[in-house]
DRENDO-365188 format. One record per residue (C-alpha): residue in one letter; x, y, z. Coordinates in steps of 0.02 Angstrom, whole numbers, plus 50000, padded with zeros to 5 digits. Layout:
REM residues N
('a',(X,Y,Z)) ...
END
This chain:
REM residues 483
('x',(49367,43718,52805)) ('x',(49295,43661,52639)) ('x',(49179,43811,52595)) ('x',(49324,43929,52630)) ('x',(49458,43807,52531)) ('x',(49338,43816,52381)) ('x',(49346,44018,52369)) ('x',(49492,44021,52302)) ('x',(49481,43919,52168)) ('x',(49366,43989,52078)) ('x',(49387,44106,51944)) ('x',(49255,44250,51889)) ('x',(49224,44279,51701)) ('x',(49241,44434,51659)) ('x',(49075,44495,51558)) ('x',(49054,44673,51508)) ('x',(48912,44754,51415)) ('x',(48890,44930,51361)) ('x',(48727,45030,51419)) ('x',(48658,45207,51370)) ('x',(48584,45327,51504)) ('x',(48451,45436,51419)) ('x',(48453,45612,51413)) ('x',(48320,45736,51412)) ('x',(48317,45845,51247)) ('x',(48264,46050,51289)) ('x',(48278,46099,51122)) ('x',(48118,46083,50997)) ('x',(48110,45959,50867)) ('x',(48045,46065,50748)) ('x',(48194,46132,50651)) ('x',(48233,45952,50610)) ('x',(48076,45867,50547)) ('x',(48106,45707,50467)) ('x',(48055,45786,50296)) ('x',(48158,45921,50323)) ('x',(48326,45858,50354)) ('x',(48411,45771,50193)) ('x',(48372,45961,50106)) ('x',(48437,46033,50262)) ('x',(48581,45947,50254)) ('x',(48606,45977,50073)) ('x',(48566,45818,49995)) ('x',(48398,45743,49924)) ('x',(48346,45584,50000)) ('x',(48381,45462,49868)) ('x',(48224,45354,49777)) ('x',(48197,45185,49775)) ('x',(48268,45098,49634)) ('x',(48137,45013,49504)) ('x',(48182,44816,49524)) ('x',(48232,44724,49363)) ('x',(48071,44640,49281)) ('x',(47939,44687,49413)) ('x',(47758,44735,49346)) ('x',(47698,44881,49398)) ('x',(47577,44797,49540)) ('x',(47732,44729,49619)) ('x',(47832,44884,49600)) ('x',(47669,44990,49695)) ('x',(47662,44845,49823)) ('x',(47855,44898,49855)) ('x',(47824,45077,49871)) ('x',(47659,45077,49955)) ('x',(47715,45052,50118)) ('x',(47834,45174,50097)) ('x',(47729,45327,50036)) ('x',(47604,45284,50181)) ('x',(47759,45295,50314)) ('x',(47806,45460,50238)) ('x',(47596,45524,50257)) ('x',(47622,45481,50451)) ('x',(47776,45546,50477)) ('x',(47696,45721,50399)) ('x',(47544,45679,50492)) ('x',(47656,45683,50668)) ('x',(47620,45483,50718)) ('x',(47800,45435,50694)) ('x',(47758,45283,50808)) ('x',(47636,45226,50695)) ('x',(47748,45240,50550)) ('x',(47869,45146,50639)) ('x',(47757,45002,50669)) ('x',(47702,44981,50479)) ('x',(47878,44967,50434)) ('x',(47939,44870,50565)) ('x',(47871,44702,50516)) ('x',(47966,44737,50333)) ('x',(48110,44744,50428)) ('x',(48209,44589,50402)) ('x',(48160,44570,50217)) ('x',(48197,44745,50154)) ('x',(48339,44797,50263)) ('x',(48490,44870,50143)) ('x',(48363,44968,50057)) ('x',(48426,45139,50099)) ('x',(48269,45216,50067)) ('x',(48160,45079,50184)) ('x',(48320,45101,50305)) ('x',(48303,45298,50317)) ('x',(48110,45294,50321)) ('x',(48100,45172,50480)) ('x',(48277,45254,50570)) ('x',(48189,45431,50574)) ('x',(48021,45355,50616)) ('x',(48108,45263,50770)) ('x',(48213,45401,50825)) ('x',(48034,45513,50824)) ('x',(47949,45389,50932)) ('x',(48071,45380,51069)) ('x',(48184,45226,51016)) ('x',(48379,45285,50969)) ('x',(48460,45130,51011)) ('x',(48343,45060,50862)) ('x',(48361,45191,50744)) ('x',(48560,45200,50752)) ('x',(48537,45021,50667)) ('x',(48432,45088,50538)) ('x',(48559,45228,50503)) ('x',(48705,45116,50523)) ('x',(48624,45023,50363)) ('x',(48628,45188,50273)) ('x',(48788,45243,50303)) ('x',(48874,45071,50262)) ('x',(48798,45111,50066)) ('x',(48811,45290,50067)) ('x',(48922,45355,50180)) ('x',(48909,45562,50101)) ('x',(48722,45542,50165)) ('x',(48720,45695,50271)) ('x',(48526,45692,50340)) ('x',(48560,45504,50388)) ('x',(48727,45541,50479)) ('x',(48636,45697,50552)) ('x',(48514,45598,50623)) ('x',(48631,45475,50677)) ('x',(48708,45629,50785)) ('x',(48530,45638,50858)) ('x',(48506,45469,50895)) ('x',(48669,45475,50994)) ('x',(48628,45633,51102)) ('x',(48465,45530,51160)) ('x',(48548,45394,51191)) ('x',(48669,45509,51298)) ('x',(48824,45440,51207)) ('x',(48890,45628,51192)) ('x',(49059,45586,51119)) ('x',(48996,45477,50986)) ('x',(48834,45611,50959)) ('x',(48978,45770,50943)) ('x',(49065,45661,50822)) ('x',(48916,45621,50711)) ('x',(48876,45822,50722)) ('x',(49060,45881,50670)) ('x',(49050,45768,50525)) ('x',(48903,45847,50445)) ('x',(48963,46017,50486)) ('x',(49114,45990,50380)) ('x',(48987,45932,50224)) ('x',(48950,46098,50194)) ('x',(48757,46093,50256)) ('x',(48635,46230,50259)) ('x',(48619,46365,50354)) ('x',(48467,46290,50452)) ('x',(48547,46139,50454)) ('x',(48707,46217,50509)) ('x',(48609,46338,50648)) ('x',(48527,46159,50739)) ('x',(48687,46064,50742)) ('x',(48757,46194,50837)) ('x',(48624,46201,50966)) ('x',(48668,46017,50971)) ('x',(48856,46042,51016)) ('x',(48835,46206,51122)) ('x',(48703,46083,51235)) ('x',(48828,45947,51220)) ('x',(48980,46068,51284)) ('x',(48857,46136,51415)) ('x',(48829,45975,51488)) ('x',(49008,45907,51486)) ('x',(49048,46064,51585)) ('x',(48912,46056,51711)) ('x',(48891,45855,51750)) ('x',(49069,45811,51783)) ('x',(49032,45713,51941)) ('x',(48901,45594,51957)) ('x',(48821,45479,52107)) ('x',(48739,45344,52093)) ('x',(48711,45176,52213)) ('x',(48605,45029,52271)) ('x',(48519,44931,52390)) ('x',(48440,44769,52395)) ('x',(48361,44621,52482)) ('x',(48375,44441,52446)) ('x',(48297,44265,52500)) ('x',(48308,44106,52481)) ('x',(48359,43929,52459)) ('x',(48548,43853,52464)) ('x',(48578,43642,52435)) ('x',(48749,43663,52502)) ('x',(48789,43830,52591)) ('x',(48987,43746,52625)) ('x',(49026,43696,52454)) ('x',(49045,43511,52553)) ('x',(49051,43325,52473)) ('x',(48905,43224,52482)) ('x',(48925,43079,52579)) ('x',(48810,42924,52623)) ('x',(48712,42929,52765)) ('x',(48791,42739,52804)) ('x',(48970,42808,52817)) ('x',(48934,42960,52923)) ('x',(49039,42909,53097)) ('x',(49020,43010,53264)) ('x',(49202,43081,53240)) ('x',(49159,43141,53064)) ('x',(49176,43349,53051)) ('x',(49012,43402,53003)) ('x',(49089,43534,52906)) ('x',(49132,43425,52770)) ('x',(48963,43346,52747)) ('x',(48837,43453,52634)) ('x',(48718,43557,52726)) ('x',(48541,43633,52674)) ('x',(48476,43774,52729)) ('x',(48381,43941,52683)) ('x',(48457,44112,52670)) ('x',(48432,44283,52676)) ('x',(48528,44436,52623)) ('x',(48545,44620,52636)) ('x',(48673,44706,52483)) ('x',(48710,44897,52459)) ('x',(48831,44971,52355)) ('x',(48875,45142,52256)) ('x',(48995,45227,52148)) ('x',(49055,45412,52107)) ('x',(49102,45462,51957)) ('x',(49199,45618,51887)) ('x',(49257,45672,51702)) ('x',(49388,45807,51688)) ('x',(49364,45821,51495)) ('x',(49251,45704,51370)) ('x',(49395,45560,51371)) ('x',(49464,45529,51551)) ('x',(49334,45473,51694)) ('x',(49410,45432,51863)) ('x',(49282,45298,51975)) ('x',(49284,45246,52137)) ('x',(49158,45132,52212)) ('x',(49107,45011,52358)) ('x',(48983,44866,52401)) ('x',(48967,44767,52556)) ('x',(48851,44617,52557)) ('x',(48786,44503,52714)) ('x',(48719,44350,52697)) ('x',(48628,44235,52846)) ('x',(48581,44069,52846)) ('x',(48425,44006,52960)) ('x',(48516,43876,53033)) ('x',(48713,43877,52970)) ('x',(48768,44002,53074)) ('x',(48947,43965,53063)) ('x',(48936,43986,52877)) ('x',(48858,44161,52872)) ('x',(48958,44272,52783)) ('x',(48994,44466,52763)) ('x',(49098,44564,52652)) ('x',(49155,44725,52599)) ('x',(49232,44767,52433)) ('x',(49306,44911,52362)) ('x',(49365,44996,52201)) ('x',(49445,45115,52120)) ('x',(49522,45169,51953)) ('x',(49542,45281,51776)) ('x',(49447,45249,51596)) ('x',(49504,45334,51451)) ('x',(49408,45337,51291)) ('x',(49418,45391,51133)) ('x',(49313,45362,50966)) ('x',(49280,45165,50962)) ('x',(49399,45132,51092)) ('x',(49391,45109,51289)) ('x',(49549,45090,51407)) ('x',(49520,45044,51614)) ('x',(49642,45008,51745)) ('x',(49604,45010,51931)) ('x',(49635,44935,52110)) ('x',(49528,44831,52213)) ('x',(49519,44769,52384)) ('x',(49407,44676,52500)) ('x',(49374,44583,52673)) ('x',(49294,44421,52701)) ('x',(49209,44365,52874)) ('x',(49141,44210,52895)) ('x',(49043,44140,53038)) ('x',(49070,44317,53131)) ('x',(49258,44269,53122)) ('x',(49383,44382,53008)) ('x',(49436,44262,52864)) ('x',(49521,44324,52708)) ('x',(49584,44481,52650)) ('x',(49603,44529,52476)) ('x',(49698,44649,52357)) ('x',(49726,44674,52198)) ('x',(49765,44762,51998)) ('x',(49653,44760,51837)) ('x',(49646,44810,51679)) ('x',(49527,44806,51504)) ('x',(49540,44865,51339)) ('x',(49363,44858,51247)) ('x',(49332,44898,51070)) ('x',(49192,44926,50985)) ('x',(49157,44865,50795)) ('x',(49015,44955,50714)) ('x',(48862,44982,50826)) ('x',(48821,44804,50853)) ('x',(48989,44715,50910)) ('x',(49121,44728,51063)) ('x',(49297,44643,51080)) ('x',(49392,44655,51233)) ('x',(49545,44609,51326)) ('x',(49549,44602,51514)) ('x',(49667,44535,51647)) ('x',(49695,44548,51831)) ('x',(49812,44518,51982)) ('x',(49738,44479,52154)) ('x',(49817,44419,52313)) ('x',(49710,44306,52448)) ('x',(49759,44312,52616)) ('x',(49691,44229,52773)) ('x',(49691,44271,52939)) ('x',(49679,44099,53030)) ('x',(49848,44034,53053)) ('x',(49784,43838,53012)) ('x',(49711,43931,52849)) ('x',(49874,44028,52800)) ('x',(49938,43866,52696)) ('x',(49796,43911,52553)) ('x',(49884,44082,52540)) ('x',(49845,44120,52346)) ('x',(49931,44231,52204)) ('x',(49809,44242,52043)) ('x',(49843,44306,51892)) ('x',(49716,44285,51756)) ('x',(49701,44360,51567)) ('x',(49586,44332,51445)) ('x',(49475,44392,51276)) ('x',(49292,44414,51257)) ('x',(49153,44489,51141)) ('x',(48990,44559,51145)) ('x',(48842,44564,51009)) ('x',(48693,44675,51028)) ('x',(48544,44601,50938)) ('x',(48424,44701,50806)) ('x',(48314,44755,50944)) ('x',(48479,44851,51019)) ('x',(48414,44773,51188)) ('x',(48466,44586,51179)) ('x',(48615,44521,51186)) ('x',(48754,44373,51137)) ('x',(48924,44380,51258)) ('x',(49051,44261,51291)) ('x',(49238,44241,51341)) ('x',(49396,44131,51352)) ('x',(49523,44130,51506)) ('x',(49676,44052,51583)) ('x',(49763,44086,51733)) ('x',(49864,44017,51860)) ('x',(49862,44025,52071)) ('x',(50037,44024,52150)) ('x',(50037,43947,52334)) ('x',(50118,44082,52438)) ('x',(50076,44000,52631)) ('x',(50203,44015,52733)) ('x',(50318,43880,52825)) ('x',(50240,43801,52986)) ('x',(50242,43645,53079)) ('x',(50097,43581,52968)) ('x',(50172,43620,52810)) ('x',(50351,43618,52837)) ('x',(50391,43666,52651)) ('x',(50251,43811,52655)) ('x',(50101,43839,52537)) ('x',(49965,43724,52518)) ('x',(49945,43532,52509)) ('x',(49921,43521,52317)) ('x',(50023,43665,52263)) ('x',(49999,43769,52110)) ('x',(49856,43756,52006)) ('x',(49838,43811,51836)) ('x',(49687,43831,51744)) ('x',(49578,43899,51613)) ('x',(49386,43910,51545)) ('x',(49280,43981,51476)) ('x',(49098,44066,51491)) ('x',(48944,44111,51384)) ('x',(48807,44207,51410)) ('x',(48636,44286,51334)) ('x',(48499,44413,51381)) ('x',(48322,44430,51290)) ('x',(48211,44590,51309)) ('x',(48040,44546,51350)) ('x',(47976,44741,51290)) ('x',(48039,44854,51382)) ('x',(47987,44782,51564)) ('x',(48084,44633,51583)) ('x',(48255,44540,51532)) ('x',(48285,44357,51543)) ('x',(48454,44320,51565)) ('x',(48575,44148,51555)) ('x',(48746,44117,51593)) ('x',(48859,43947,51588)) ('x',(49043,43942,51595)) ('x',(49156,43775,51622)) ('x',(49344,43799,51721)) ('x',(49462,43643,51716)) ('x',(49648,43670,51852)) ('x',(49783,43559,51874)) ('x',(49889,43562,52023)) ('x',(50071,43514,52031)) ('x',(50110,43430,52170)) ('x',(50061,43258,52223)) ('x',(49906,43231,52334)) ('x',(49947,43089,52442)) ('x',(49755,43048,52449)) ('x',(49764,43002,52272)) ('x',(49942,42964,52271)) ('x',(49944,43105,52115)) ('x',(49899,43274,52053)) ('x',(49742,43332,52084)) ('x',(49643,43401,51953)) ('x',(49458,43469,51962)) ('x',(49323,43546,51840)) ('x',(49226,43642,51883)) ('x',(49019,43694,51785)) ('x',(48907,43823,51834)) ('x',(48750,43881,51753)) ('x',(48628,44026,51788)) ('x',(48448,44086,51721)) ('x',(48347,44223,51781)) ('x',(48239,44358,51742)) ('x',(48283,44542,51782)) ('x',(48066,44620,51791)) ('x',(48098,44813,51796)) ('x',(47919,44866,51911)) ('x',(47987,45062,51822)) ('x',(48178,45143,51808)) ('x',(48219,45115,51990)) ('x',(48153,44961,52055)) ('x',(48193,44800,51987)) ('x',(48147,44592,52037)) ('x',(48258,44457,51978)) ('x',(48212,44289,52007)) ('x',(48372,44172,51979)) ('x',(48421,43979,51976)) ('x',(48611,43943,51983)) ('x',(48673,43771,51993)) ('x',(48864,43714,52035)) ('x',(48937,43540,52010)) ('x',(49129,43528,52034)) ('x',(49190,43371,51993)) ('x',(49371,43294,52053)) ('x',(49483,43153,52058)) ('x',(49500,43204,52258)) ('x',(49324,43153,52328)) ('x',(49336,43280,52466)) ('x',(49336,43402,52335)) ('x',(49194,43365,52224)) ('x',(49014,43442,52247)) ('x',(48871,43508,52192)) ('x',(48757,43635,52246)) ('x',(48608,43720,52190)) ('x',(48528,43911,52226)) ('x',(48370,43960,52199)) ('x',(48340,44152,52246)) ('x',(48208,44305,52229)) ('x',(48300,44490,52249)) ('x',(48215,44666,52237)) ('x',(48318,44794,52194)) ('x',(48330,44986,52193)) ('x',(48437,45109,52106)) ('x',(48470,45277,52168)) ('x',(48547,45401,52023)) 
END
């Protein structure tokens, strides 16, 4: 059957982004006012140097802005502060005055992920500058990075700050130790509900309505329909200590068309596995394993290993390596020839954008499927007709914040396999490429509920006519975290 055929050759990029969960700060703000902290610390913040051969109008246009951030800062309108100096942003940046002045002014109106930026600026000219890398520490905590945050705080301790200084980091840590003690397990999980419209829900060839015969299998001939679907899914997580987390996890997902019945589908995945990380670096290996019906009918089984390494360069930039090992196995004895061993590796990167919200991603992958079927009248030699394919691609991807209520999102990736034996359609190997493409919008109605609107488009193209297709998927999903 062509939809199910078509499953198994297609091979997932692996995209992974980093994300901050906030965290609620009980202790008061006042024993580390912005004003307060480079003294605190033990170090004056440092003055703007005087630019080579400016007059004194141009050297007070420099400063102004400056001096009137400080007045709102002592004035308590951080946020205001913030958005006189944010439109100076791109021009001044490096000036580790300008850089401390708009960090602590974000941080005090509620936006860590921008100040770390600010105070990643600071560091990179100064790195003894104890207020900025104790506000860094601060900036962490909100963003509920703890091991990063008790990092930032241990640093400054061993700069010798002052005793008030000294008395609020501690708070800091002793908060930090309280809550790595008392949230060691966490729960968290989904539902949501999908609709819409599918150009070819059986990944078939198009063919023209002049040579469509009587005896032709309508399975192999595109079909249109419309679609709903219901998905659900959750995860629990527990931490033993502030580097190991063990996971487990599960989602199932249903899918019905309106008039495709046979090519409804269900499935049910699982997962489960270890993470260990320590200062910039991130390790992950787990299991996974899954069941496919389509049509009401059992099809396909699956099983299988991963693994990632991830590290992280500076606050803006991600590297990692991934790989995995999965076994396909169907239940339908005519089916059993497209038995399947993958094994797939591959790099990738991530770059988080001055806003510390959008984002630049892409990766690079080979792999290769071994045929595994076994013997039968059919296929006297076992496996499948064309054999083993190997392959390789490679996928890109981007997200844009929209403020703080929306996302748009794209993704495009191109795979190109070879297979090695001879198709006798062709009277060669077959080879196929396959190009996908997605854009959508993730609309967040507040922290829970989310609608994404998405377009995805498929065109696989082969020198096998019975394998090439195209399809396109227009959809509308509403979403809604539990945590």
């Amino acid at each position: 059957m062509k939809f199910v055929k078509s499953a198994s050759w297609v091979c997932a990029g692996f995209l992974l982004a980093a994300s901050g969960v906030y965290a609620q700060e009980d202790m008061p703000t006042a024993t580390v006012q912005p004003e307060a902290l480079p003294a605190a610390a033990g170090q004056p913040a440092p003055e703007l140097a005087e630019p080579v051969a400016l007059s004194p109008a141009e050297s007070e246009a420099l400063e102004k802005p400056l001096r009137d951030a400080e007045a709102l800062m002592k004035a308590g309108k951080p946020a205001d502060a913030y958005h006189l100096l944010e439109p100076l942003e791109f021009e001044r940046s490096g000036e580790v005055r300008f850089d401390y002045l708009i960090g602590i002014a974000a941080l005090d109106s509620g936006k860590p992920d921008k100040a770390t930026l600010a105070f990643e600026r600071v560091l990179a000219v100064d790195t003894e500058y104890a207020g900025a890398r104790l506000d860094m520490a601060r900036a962490y905590y909100q963003l509920g990075d703890m091991p990063r945050a008790k990092t930032e705080f241990e640093t400054v301790l061993r700069q010798n700050p002052s005793d008030a200084a000294r008395a609020t980091i501690q708070k800091y840590l002793d908060n930090i130790a309280g809550q790595e003690s008392g949230k060691q397990t966490r729960i968290s999980g989904y539902i949501e509900g999908t609709g819409g419209h599918d150009t070819n829900v059986n990944n078939a060839s198009e063919i023209p309505n002049n040579i469509v015969t009587p005896t032709l299998n309508l399975n192999s001939v595109e079909l249109v329909d419309n679609y709903y679907g219901v998905a659900a899914g959750g995860e629990i997580n527990h931490s033993p200590d502030a580097n190991w987390r063990l996971y487990a996890g599960a989602d199932l997902n249903q899918r019905g068309n309106y008039k495709q019945k046979s090519f409804d589908a269900f499935s049910l995945d699982g997962r489960a596995g270890v993470i260990y990380g320590t200062g910039a670096d991130w390790f992950r290996l787990g299991v996974s394993g899954g069941q496919h019906t389509l049509g009401g009918a059992r099809d396909r089984d699956t099983s299988g290993l991963n693994g990632e390494w991830r590290h992280a360069v500076g606050a803006s930039n991600q590297v990692n390596v991934f790989g995995q090992y999965v076994q396909y196995r169907y239940l339908d004895t005519v089916m059993q020839a497209n038995d399947i061993n993958q094994l797939a590796a591959g790099v990738g990167g991530l770059h988080v954008l001055a806003d510390a919200k959008s984002t630049l991603s892409g990766n690079l992958y080979f792999g290769v499927e071994n045929d595994v079927g076994p013997v039968s009248l059919a296929y006297p030699n076992g496996g499948r007709v064309d054999g083993v394919k190997r392959f390789g691609g490679f996928r890109v991807g981007a997200q844009a914040a929209i403020g703080d209520i929306a996302k748009l999102f794209f993704s495009a990736g191109v795979q190109v396999g070879s297979f090695d034996k001879v198709n006798t359609t062709i009277s060669g190997q077959r080879t196929d490429q396959l190009d996908d493409w997605t854009l959508g919008a993730n609309w967040y109605l507040d922290n829970l509920w989310t609608v994404r609107p998405q377009l995805t488009r498929f065109n696989n193209m082969s020198n096998v006519a019975a394998y090439s297709y195209d399809r396109t998927d227009i959809s509308l999903t509403i979403r809604r975290n539990f945590k």
